[in-house]
C-alpha positions in Angstrom: 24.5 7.6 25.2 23.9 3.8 23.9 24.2 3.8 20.0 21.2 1.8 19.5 17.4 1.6 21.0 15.7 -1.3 19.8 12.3 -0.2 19.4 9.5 -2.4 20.1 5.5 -1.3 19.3 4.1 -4.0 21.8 0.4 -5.2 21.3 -0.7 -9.0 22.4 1.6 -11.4 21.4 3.5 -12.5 24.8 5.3 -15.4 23.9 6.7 -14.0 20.6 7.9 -11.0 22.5 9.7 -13.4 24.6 11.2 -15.0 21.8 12.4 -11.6 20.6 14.1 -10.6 23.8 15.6 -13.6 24.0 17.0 -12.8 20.2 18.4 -9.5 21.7 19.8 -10.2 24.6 22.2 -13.1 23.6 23.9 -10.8 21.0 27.3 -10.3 21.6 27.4 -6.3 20.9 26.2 -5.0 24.1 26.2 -0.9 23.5 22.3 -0.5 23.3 18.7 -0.3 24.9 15.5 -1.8 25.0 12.9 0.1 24.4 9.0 -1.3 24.7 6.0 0.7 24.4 2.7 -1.4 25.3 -0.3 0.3 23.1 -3.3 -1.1 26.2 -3.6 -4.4 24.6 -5.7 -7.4 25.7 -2.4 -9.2 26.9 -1.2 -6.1 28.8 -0.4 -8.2 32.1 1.4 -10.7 30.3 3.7 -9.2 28.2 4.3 -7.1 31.3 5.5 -10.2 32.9 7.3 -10.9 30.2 9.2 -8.1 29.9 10.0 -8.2 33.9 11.4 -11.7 33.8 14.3 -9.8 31.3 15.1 -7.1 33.3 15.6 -9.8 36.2 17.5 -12.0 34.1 19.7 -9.7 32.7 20.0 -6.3 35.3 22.9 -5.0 32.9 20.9 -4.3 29.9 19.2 -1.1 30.2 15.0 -1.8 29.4 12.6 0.9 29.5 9.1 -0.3 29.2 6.0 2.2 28.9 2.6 1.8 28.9 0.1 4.0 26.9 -2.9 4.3 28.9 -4.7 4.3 26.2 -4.9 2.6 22.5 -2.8 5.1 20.2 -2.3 2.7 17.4 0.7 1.8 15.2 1.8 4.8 14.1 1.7 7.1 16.8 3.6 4.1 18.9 6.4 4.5 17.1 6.6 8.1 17.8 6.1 7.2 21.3 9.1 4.8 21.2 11.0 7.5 19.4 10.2 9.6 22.0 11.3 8.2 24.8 14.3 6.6 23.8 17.5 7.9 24.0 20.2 6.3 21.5 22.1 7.9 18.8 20.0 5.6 16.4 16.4 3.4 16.8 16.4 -0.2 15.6 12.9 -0.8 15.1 11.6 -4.5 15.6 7.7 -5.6 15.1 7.1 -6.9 18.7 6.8 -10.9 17.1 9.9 -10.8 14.9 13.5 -11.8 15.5 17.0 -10.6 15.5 20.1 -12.6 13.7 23.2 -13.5 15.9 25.2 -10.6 14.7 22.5 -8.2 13.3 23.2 -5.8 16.2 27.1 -5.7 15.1 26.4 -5.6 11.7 24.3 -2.4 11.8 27.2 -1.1 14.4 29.8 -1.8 12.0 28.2 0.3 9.5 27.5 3.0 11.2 31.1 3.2 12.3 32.1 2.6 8.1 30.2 5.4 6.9 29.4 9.1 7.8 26.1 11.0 7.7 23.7 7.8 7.4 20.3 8.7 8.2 18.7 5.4 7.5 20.0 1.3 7.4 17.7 -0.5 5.1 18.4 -4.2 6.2 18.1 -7.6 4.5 15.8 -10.3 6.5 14.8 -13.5 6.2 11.6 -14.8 6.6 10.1 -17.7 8.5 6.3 -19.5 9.7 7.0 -21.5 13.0 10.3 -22.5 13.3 13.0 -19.9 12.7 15.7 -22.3 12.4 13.8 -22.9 9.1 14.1 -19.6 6.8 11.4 -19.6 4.0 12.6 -16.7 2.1 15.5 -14.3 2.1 15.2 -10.8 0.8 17.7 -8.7 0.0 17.9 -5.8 -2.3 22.2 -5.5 -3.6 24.7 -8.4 -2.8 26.8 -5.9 -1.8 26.6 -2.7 0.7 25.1 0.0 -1.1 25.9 3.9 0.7 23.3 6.1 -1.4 23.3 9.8 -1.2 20.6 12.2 -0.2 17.9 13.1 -3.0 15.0 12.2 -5.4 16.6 8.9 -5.9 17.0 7.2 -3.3 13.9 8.9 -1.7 12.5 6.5 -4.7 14.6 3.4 -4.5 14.0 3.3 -0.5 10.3 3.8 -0.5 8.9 0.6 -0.7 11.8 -1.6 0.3 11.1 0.3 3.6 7.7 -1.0 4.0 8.8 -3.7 6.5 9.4 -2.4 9.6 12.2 -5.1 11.7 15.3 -4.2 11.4 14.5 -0.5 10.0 17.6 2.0 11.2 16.6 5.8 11.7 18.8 8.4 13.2 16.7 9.1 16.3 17.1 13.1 16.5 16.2 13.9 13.0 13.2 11.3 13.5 12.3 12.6 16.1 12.1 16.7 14.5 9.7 15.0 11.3 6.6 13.9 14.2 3.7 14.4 11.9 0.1 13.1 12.7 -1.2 12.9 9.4 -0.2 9.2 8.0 -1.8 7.8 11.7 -3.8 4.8 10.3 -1.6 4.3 7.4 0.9 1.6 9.6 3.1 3.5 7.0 5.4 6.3 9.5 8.6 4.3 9.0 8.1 5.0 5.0 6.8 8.2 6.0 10.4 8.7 8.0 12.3 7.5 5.1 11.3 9.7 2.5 12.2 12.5 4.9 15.5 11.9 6.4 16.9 11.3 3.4 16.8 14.6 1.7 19.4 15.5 3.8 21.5 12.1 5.0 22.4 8.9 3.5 21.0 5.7 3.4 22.7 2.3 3.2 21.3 -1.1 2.0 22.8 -3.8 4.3 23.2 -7.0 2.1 23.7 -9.1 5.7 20.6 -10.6 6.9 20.3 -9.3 10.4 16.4 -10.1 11.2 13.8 -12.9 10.6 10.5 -11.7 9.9 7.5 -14.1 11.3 5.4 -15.0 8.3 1.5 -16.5 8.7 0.3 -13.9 11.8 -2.8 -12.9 12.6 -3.0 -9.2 11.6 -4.1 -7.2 15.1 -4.6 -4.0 13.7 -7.6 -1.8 13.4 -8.2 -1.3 17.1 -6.8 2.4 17.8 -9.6 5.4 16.5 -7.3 6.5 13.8 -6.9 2.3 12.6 -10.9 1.9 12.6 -12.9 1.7 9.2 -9.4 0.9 7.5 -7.9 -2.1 9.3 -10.1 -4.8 10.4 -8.8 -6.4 13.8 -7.8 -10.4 13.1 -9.1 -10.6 9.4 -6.7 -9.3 5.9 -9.7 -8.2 4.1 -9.7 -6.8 0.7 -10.4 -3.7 2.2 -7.5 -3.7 4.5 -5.0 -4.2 2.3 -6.6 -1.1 -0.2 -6.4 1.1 2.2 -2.9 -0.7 3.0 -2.0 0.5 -0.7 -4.2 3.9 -0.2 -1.7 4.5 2.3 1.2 4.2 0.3 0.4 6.4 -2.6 -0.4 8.9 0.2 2.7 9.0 1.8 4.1 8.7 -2.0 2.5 11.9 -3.0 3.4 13.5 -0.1 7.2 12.2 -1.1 7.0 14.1 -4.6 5.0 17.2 -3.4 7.5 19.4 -4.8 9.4 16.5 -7.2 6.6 14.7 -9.0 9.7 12.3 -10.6 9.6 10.9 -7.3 6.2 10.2 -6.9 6.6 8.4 -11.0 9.1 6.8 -9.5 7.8 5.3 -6.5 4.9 4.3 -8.3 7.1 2.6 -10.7 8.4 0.6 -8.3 5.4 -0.6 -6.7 3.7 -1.8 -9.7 7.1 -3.9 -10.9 7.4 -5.2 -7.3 3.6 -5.7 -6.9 3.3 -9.4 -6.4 3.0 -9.4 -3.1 -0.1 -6.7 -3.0 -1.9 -8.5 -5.6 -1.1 -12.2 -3.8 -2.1 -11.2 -0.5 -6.1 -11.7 -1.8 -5.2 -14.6 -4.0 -7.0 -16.9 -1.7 -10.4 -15.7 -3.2 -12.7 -16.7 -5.5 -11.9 -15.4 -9.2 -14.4 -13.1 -8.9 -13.5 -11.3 -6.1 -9.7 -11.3 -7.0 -10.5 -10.2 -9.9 -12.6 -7.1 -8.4 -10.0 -6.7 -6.3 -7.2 -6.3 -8.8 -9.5 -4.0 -10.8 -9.4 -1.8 -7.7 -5.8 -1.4 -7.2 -5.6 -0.1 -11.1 -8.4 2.5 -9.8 -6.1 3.5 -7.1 -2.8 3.8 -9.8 -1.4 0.8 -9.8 -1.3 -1.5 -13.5 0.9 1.3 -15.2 3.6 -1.3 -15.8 3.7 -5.0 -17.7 5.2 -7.1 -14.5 1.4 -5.6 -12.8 -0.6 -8.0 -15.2 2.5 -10.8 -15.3 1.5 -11.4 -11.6 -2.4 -11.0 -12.0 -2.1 -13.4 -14.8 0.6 -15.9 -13.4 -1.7 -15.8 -10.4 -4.7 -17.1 -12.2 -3.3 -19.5 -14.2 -0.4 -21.0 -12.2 -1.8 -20.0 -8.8 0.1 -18.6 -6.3 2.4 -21.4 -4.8 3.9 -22.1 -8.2 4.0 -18.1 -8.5 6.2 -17.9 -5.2 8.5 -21.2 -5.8 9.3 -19.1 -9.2 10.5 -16.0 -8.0 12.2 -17.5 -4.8 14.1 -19.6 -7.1 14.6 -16.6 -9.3 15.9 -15.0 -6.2 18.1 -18.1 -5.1 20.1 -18.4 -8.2 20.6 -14.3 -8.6 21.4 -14.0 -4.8 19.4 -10.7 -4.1 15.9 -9.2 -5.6 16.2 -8.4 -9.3 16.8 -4.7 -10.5 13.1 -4.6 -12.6 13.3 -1.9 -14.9 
């Protein structure tokens, strides 16, 4: 059995999924598999030539590559990909995103540090065309943190999990938690979070071992359960509500029989809500302004830093908003606790 199956949901995007294989393959730790699970997209043939030109470039590296036959969407992708690999632990990857030289051995090196980890939350960088350039690093301790099971770190892991590259799941307890009911959320790796670890640990990796690719095209909103919520090549206001929706759901679901958690979830999201409330800052007052009115409908604006960004936003704007908290971030070295 290979330690780790890199997971990749694959939909459109050829040439980035080139660049990602390209990213995997020329890392020096060797003891895992690809796994690729095209969801019938538009660029089917290509990325299937793609992913041919690897396996005949590299015949030692183990690549499975399925094809859905029909759309199935984010969510149930991933379970796919669960599914059909077979190492001890998945390494998920978003099919346009890239790994670091080393990220592979970094995650190995935990693993082989510490006992009874359910789930690697990693640190990543962030980039727009040229990964050589990094934008923005994000990283949650400066050091390794190796959290035990429970309420609390059900909490603290929620929404720092919302990214799925470089996401670290043990695959057999994944795989016993298959539930249908966030499909349409493009939420199951939360969903998977708050799950596994009432029972194993987690550890936050302070070594940046992915890049995530900034300024894409959203392509969701094609599979039946995605349609009415996600739009296909647009970030409407209504997207990223029912981006949020999705959240509290699998929040509530979190603190069904703890409601600290859910408090505490919530908690976090509205310290650490720039991000949701920037996303639409590109509209006229008006309509940011509806917008933001409609986040506090869905529970959101329980906390000061909530109307810091609204306001900051509107009277800064958001460029002078992001150079602040990257340089924030900069001189601190990692994400600041917000309590």
């Amino acid at each position: 059995m290979k330690k780790l199956s890199i997971c990749i949901p694959a939909y459109n995007r050829p040439s980035e999924l080139d660049q990602l294989l390209l990213s995997i393959v020329t890392q020096e730790y060797k003891d895992y598999e690809i796994v690729i699970s095209e969801d019938d997209s538009p660029e089917r043939a290509e990325i299937s030539k793609v992913v041919q030109k690897y396996k005949t470039l590299y015949p030692n590296i183990q690549i499975n590559y399925h094809e859905n036959k029909f759309n199935q969407g984010y969510d149930k992708n991933n379970r796919i990909l669960i599914d059909i690999s077979k190492g001890e632990y998945c390494f998920f990857m978003g099919n346009d995103d890239l790994i670091c030289q080393g990220g592979l051995e970094s995650v190995a090196r935990i693993l082989e540090k510490y006992k009874e980890v359910g789930v690697i939350i990693r640190s990543y960088g962030s980039f727009y065309e040229q990964s050589s350039k990094v934008n923005e690093i994000f990283k949650y301790t400066n050091k390794e943190q190796y959290l035990p099971p429970g309420p609390k770190s059900i909490a603290y892991s929620f929404r720092r999990s919302v990214i799925c590259s470089g996401m670290v799941y043990h695959r057999e307890l994944a795989k016993k938690l298959h539930t249908d009911i966030f499909d349409g959320t493009l939420l199951y790796q939360v969903y998977l979070v708050t799950q596994i670890l009432k029972t194993k640990f987690v550890v936050f990796n302070p070594e940046v071992t992915v890049l995530y690719r900034c300024g894409g095209i959203p392509d969701f909103g094609n599979a039946l359960k995605e349609q009415g919520l996600f739009t296909p090549k647009k970030q409407t206001i209504e997207s990223s509500l029912n981006f949020v929706a999705g959240m509290i759901k699998i929040a509530k679901f979190a603190g069904s029989q703890n409601k600290e958690i859910f408090k505490s979830i919530m908690k976090d999201i509205d310290n650490y809500s720039y991000p949701i409330i920037a996303i639409q800052s590109n509209r006229n007052k008006i309509q940011f302004l509806n917008y933001v009115f409609s986040l506090v409908r869905l529970g959101l604006g329980k906390n000061i830093f909530f109307y810091i960004y609204v306001i900051g936003i509107l009277f800064l704007g958001k460029k002078i908003m992001d150079k602040s908290i990257k340089f924030i971030k900069e001189i601190l070295g990692y994400t600041p606790s917000l309590i």
